[in-house]
N, C-alpha and C positions, 0 to 999 in steps of 0.2 A: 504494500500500500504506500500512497503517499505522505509524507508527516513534515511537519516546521521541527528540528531536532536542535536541541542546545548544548552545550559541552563547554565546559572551564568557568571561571567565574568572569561576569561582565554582564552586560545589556543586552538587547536586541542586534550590534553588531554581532555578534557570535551566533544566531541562527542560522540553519541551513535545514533548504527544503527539497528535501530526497529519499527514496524508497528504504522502506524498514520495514521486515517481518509482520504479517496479520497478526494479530491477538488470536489466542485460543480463549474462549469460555473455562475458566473453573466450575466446578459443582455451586451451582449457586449464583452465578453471574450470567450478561449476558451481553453478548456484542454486540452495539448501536454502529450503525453506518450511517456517520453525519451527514446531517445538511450543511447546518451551521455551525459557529462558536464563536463566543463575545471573549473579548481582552478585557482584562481586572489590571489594576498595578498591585495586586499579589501577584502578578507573573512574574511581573519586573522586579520584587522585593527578593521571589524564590532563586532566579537568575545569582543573584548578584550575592545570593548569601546559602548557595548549597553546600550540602555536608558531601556530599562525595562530586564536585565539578569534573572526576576524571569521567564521571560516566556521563554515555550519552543518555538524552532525556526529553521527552515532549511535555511539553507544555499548555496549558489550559484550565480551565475549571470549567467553564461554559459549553455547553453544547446542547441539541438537539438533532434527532434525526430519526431514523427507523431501526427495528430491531430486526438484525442478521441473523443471529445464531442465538440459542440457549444452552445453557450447563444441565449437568444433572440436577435434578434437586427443584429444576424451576418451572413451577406451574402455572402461576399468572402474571406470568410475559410470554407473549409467543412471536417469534418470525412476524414481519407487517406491522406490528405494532408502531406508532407516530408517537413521539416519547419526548419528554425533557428529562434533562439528566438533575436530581440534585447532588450539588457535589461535596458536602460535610457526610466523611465516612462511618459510620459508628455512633453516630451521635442520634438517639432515637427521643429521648424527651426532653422537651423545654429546660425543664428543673436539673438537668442530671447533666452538666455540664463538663467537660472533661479538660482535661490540665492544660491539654494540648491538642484541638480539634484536628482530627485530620481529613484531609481537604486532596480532592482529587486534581494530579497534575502540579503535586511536587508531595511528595517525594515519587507517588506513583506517575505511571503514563497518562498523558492530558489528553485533550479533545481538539488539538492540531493535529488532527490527521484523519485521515477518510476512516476508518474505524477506532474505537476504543472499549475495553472491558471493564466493566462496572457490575455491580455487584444488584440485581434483581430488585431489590429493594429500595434502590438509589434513581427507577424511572418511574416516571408518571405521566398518561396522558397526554400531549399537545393540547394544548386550548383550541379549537375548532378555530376561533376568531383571529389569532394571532398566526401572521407570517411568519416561517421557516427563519428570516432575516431577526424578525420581533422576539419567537420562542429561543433561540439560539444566544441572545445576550440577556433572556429574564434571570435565570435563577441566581447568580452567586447574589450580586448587585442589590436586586427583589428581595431575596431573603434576608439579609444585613441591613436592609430600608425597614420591612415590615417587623423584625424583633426589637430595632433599636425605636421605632414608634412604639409599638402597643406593648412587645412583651417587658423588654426594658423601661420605654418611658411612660407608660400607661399614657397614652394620648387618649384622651374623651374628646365626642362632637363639642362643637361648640369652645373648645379649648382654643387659647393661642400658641404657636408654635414659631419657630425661629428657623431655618436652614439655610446654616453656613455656606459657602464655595458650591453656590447651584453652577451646573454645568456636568459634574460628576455624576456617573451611572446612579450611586445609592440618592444623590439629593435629588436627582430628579424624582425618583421612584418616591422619592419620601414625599418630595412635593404633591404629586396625582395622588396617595393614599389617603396623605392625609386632608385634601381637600375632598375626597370620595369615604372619609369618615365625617365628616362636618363640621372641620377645624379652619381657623382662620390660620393663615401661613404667611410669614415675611419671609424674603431671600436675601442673601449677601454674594455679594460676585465685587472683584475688580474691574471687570466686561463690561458695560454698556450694552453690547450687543447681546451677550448672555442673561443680562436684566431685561431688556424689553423681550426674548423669545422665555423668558420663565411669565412674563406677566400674562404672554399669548397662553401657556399651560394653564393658569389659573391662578397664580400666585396675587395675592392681597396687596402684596407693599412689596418694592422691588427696593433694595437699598447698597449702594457702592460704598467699598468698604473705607473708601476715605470721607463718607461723611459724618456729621454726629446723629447717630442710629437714635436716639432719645428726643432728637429734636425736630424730627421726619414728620411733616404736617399726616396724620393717620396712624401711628405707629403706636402701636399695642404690649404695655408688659407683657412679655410671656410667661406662659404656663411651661411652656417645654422650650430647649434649646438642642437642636441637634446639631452636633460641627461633628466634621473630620477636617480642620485646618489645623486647630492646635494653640500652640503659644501665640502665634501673630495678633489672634483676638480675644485670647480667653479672659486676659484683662478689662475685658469689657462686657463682660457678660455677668456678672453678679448684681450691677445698677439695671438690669433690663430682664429681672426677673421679679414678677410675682412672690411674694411670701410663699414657702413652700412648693417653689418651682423646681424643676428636675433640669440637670444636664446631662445627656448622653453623649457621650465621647466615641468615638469609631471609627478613628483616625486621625491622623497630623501630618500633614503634610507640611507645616511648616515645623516649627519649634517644637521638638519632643515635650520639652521642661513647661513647669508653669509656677508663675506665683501666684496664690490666695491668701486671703483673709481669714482666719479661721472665725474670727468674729460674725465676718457678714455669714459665712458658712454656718455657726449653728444658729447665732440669733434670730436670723430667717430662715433656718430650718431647710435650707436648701439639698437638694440633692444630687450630688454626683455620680454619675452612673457608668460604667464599660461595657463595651457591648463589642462582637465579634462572630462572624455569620450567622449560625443558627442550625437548627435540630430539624430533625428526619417531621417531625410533627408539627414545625412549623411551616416546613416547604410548603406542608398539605394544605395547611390553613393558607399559609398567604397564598397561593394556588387556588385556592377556593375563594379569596379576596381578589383577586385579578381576573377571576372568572365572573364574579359576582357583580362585580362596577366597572368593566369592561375597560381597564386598563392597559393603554397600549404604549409598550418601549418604546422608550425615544431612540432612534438609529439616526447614530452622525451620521456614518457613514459606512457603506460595503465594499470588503476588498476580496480577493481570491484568497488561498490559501498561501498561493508563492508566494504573495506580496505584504506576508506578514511582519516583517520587519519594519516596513513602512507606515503599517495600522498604529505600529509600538511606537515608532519616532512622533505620530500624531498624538498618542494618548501622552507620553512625557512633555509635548511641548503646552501642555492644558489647555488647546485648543478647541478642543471636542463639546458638542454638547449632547449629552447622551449616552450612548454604549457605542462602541466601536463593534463592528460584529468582519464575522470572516465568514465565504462562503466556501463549503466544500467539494458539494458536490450538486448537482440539480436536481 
């Protein structure tokens, strides 16, 4: 088959797209023959920080496609099946959270490449509604959006909400959820252009991150703040919460570190929260929440499979708005 393969440690230059052995099914598993697959920068994190870079490696988390083959052992997946992959391995309930989630397409084989073996329990269904292009970049993104909304930050209708750096696969996803649960939503972008195509989704209050966010004619305490940017803004988020408001954390891309207050932190009761993909039970549910309020992925853009290095120099350059998705096959 054909595959994007990685080897040594580094970036997107060190991919290479060339033939490598089909998967066999194990007892239990079953082989998906992609359509699609959507880029995460957990690709690029995996790249650049593997435990064995002698070996070669494909890469991915994201995919959809059809189902090849079956293992022993697997009765409800058959051949033909139209399937999303979720890609948190092992992780079966909400509450039962493990040290170290593991995540298809590092350490294991990814979904760059016209087939990949997964484990029976890890497909479900294609949404009828949603394009090959669309099912292909939902789940990691989708599911990391819907646990740091509901399961982490308990978002209720009628809440106010905060998301950081729209543009990003999880902010967008979190922006349609949570305006498809009945929350009021502001955005932060450095973009212009990524402000008014968030206002077009549905977002409340579009706000650039060099203004002052409290003085924004419409601009609502929040009840919830979700960032993945990190230190660059976090300083600024304790004056722009509600008593007893919640922050979920779910990335940084800027500043790992941060300073707080411990003061403002208990006196207003505030909550600090982590979050990081999500469980076998919640795919199903957000699954059932994207089927439910007919939630459609945003696609930057579509590239072939060869020309995945190029998809990766788009998603480092923060260009993107949306999921970057890759096609594989027609």
């Amino acid at each position: 088959m054909k595959a994007v393969v990685h080897r040594g440690l580094g970036g997107q230059e060190l991919l290479a797209y060339r033939n490598v052995p089909d998967p066999v099914p194990d007892p239990g598993e079953v082989v998906v023959h992609l359509k699609t697959a959507g880029l995460n920068h957990r690709d690029l994190f995996v790249m650049k920080d593997r435990a064995h870079p002698e070996r070669e490696w494909i890469p991915g988390s994201d995919g959809a496609g059809i189902v090849e083959a079956v293992g022993a052992g697997v009765e409800n997946v058959r051949p033909g099946d139209r399937v999303v992959i979720h890609p948190t391995l092992g992780w079966e309930r909400a509450d039962e959270i493990p040290e170290v989630p593991a995540i298809l397409g590092g350490p294991s084989a990814g979904t760059f490449a016209e087939l990949v073996a997964v484990p029976a329990a890890n497909v479900f269904a294609k949404p009828d509604f949603l394009t090959w292009e669309e099912a292909g970049v939902l789940p990691l993104s989708a599911l990391t959006a819907y646990r740091a909304l509901f399961g982490r930050g308990r978002l209720k209708p009628e809440e106010s909400l905060l998301v950081t750096g729209i543009g990003g696969g999880v902010a967008t996803y979190a922006l349609m959820m949570a305006k498809a649960a009945g929350a009021s939503v502001a955005v932060t972008s450095r973009s212009a252009d990524k402000l008014r195509k968030a206002l077009a989704l549905g977002a409340d209050l579009a706000l650039d991150n060099a203004a002052d966010w409290a003085s924004v004619p419409g601009m609502r305490k929040a009840d919830l703040i979700l960032d993945s940017v990190g230190g660059a803004l976090f300083p600024r988020f304790f004056a722009l919460l509600n008593p007893g408001g919640r922050i979920v954390s779910l990335g940084a891309s800027s500043d790992a570190r941060i300073e707080l207050s411990l003061r403002e932190l208990f006196f207003s009761q505030f909550g600090l929260i982590g979050t990081s993909m999500g469980s076998r039970e919640e795919f199903i549910e957000m699954l059932h929440f994207v089927e439910t309020h007919r939630i459609r992925p945003v696609v930057d853009s579509v590239r072939p499979l060869s020309d995945a290095a190029s998809a990766f120099d788009r998603l480092v350059s923060g260009s993107q708005f949306g999921n970057l998705a890759i096609r594989i096959s027609d």
